[in-house]
C-alpha positions, -999 to 999 in steps of 0.1 A, spaced: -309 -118 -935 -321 -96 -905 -299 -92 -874 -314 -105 -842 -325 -73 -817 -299 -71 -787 -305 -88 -759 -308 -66 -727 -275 -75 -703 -298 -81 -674 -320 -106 -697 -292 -127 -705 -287 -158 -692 -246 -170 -689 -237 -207 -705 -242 -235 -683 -206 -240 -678 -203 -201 -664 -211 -195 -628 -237 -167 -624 -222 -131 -619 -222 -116 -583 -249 -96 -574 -237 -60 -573 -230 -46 -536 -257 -17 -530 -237 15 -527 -257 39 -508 -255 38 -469 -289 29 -460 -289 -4 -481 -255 -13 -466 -264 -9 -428 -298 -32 -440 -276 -53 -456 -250 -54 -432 -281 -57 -401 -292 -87 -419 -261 -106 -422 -256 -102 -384 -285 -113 -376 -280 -145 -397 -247 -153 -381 -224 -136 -408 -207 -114 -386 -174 -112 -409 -192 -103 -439 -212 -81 -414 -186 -56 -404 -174 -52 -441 -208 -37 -452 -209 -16 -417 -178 -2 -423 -189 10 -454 -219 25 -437 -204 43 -412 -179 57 -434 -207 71 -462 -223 84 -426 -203 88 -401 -231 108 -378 -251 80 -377 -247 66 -339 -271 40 -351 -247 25 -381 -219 26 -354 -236 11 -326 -245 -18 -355 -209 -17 -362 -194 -22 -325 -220 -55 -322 -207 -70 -352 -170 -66 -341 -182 -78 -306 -196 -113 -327 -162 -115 -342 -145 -115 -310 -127 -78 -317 -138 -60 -283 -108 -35 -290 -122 -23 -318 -156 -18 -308 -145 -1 -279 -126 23 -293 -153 29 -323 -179 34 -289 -153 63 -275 -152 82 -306 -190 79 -309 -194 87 -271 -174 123 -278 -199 132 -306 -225 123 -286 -218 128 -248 -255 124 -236 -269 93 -256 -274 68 -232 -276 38 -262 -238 42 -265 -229 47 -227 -243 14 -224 -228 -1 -250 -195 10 -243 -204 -6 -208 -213 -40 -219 -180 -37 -237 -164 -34 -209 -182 -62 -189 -173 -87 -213 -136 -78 -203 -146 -81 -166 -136 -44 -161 -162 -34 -139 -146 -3 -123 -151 9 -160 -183 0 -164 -196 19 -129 -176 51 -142 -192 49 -180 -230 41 -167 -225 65 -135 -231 103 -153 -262 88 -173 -279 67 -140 -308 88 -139 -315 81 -178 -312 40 -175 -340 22 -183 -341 -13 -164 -309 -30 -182 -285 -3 -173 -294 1 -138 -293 -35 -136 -254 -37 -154 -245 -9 -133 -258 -28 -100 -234 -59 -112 -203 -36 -115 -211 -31 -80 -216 -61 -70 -187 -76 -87 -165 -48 -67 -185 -61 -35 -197 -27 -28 -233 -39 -19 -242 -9 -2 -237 11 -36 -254 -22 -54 -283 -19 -35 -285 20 -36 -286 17 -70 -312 -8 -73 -333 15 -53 -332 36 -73 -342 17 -101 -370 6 -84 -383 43 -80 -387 45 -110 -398 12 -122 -412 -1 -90 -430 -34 -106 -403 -44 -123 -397 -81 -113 -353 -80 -126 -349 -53 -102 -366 -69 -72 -346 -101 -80 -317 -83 -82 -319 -66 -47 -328 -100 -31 -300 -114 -44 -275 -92 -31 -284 -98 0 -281 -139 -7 -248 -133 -19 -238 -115 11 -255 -147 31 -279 -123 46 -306 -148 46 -328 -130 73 -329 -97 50 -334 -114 16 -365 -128 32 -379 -93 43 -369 -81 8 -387 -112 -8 -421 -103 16 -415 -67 6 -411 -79 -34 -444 -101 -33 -463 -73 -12 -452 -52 -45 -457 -74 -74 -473 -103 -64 -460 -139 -59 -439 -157 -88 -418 -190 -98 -381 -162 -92 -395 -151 -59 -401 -188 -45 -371 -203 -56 -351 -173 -38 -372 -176 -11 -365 -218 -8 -326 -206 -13 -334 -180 18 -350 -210 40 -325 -235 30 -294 -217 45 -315 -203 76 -316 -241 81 -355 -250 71 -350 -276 49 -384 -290 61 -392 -265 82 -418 -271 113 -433 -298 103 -464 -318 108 -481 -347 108 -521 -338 95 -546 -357 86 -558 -351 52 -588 -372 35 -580 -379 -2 -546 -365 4 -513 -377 -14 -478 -373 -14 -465 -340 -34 -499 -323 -32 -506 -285 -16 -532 -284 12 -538 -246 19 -504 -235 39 -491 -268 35 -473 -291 17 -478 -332 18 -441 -343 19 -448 -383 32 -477 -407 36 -483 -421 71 -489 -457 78 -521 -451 90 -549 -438 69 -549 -404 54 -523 -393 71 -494 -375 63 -459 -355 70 -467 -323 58 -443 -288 60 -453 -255 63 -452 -222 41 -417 -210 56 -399 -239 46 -377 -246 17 -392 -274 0 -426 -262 0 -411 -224 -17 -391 -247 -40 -422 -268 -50 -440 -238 -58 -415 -225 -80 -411 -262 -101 -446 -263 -103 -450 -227 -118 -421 -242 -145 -393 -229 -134 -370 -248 -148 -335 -236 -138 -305 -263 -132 -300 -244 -97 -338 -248 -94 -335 -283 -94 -298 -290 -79 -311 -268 -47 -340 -299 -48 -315 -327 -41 -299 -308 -14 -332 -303 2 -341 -336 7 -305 -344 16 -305 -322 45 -338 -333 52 -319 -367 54 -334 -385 27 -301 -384 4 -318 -415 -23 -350 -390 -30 -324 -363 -32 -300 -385 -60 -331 -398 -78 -341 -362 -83 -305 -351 -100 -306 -387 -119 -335 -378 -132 -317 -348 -151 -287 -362 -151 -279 -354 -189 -292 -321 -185 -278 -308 -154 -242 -321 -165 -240 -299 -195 -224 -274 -172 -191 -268 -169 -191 -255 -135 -174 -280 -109 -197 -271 -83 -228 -291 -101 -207 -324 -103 -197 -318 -67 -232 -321 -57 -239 -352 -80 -209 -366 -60 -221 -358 -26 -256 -370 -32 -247 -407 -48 -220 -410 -20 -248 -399 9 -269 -426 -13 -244 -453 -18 -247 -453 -48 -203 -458 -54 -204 -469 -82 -220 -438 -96 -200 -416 -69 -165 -426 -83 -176 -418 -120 -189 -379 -106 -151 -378 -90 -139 -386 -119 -160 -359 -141 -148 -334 -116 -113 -343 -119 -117 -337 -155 -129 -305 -148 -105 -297 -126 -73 -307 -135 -48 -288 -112 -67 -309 -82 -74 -340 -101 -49 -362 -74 -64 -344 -46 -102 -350 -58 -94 -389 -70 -77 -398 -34 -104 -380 -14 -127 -399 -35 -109 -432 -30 -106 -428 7 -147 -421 5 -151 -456 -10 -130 -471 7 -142 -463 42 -176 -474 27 -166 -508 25 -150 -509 60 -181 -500 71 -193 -528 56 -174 -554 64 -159 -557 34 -115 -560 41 -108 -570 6 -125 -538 -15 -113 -514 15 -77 -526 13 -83 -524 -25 -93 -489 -25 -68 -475 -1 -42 -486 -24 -52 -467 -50 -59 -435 -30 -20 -444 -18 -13 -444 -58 -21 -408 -57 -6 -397 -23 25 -419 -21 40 -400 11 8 -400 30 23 -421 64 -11 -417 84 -23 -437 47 3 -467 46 -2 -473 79 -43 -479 72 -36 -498 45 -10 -521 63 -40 -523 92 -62 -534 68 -39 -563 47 -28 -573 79 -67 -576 93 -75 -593 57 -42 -618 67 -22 -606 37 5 -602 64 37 -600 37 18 -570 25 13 -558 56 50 -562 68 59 -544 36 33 -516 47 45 -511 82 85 -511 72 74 -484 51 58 -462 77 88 -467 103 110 -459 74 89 -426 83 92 -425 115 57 -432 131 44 -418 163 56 -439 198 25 -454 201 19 -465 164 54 -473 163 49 -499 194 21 -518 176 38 -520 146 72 -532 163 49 -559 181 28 -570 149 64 -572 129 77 -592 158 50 -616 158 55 -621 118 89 -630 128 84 -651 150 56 -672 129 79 -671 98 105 -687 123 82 -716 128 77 -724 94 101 -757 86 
């Protein structure tokens, strides 16, 4: 009986109840930096590094294989070795601007901007936008504007339309709250490039803090107008009662820079945060809440404090305390080496609300619990004993004013509450 030929090893097929060998690792350099590439870039840093490593090792030369190598051990949260792969590469190849600026974002991540200025410095002249533009952060991280801006300057000498590098000299002057010079530098930007969504919004953030919320405003008459719409120079901000006409603000303010900067799509949180305040210090506060409600979801996704600080101010400005106490409470989440601090200011806030209102009950209520919070506070027991003894809870009151003489009140309080006490007395002596 004839024997069966062979079967070829890479023709056979293992038994169903046999997993499938591993597919052999390639061996030569260039197919493990591929492979390697490819698992970073599908999220596989681990397995990433082990097939760099390999690569670099076959070809140690390579700065390309080792610049690979220091991202993948960035993605896997080893910034110490990256680094100190980027040092060795740097002294094999002093002059190669690809590792000088890696080496620089490594040390950005570590906040260690000193090192990133003296790593970026010696190569300036070679940057291309992104390392001019890292090596203006150091700066301004270090508040040396003057060396920011020098350094933006000369970025733009050499890549005088580029947009980042206008941005980033107006906004060293923002962050320095020189509003009048990010305005000239905005004018000087537009002059350069032309107008855009960045250069509005900056220029709304400019206006804003100058105090031109609304600017000069104007009432116009404009046929077919409506609210919202762009007449030439002008912006229609609120119908008139009589016909066609309308509140309109100028060019130089900072809702009509902001509206052309939503309009274009931007679409930045601090785009539309910056919105809210407008019309808040325009002294509409409700338009101002309804715009941050209606990105509520969106715009709370950050983490920073600052954005649920302004959700805060604007539903308090609105009256909307219901939805005031919940931001306070976000915050204090955030925050919670000043969560007493944040929840008894925000208690206080309420509760004044309601005194303004008329409403004893609900401003007693919530002085209490801001009292909860600060239990020391004397200037605070002796507003909430005011207001159980206006809402004729006198026993609380009583209890409230003992407290604050147990303190030691000022002569004048102290006289009031010695003659409301003595009255109490005096009634409870009536009683048979």
């Amino acid at each position: 009986m004839a024997l069966a030929p062979p079967i070829l090893a890479a023709q056979q097929r293992p038994p169903a109840s046999q997993a499938a060998p591993q597919a052999v690792a390639p061996a030569c350099g260039t197919s493990l930096f591929e492979a390697g590439r490819r698992k970073l870039q599908a999220g596989d840093a681990a397995a990433a590094v082990k097939l760099l490593r390999r690569a670099v090792a076959k070809y140690p030369e390579r700065s390309d294989y080792a610049l690979k190598l220091a991202e993948a051990y960035t993605a896997i949260e080893q910034p110490a070795a990256a680094r100190r792969l980027l040092e060795n590469l740097r002294a094999l190849h002093p002059r190669d601007v690809s590792i000088h600026l890696a080496l620089a974002r490594i040390h950005a991540r570590r906040h260690a901007w000193q090192a990133v200025a003296d790593t970026l410095v010696p190569l300036e002249q070679s940057l291309e936008t992104d390392g001019a533009l890292l090596l203006a952060q150091a700066y301004r991280q270090m508040r040396d504007h003057s060396r920011a801006t020098a350094t933006i300057r000369r970025g733009l000498a050499r890549f005088e339309n580029d947009e980042r590098l206008w941005l980033a000299l107006i906004d060293t002057a923002l962050e320095r709250e020189s509003y009048t010079l990010a305005q000239r530098r905005i004018s000087e930007a537009t002059r350069r490039i032309g107008p855009s969504p960045q250069l509005h919004f900056r220029a709304a953030q400019a206006l804003f803090h100058l105090g031109q919320a609304l600017g000069p405003t104007a009432v116009r008459d404009v046929p077919g107008g409506r609210a919202g719409q762009f007449c030439g120079q002008w912006l229609l901000t609120e119908k008139r009662a009589e016909p066609h006409r309308f509140l309109c603000c100028p060019r130089n303010s900072a809702l009509y820079q902001l509206r052309r900067a939503l309009d274009a799509g931007l679409d930045e949180p601090e785009a539309h945060l910056l919105h809210a305040l407008i019309w808040q210090r325009a002294g509409r506060p409700t338009i101002g809440f309804a715009v941050l409600k209606s990105r509520e979801a969106v715009l709370l996704e950050s983490t920073d404090p600052g954005t649920a600080a302004v959700f805060a101010r604007l539903a308090l400005d609105a009256d909307a305390l219901s939805d005031f106490l919940r931001y306070a409470r976000l915050r204090a989440q955030r925050q919670p080496e000043q969560r007493e601090q944040i929840m008894a200011e925000a208690y206080l806030a309420v509760a004044e609300r309601y005194n303004e209102r008329g409403d004893n009950a609900l401003y007693a209520a919530y002085l209490r619990r801001a009292l909860e919070l600060r239990p020391d506070d004397a200037r605070l027991m002796l507003r909430l004993a005011d207001a159980d003894w206006a809402a004729e809870r006198h026993r609380d009151a009583v209890l409230g004013y003992r407290r604050v003489l147990e303190r030691d009140a000022r002569p004048a309080e102290r006289t009031r509450i010695l003659e409301r006490l003595a009255a109490w007395q005096e009634r409870q002596a009536e009683v048979p």
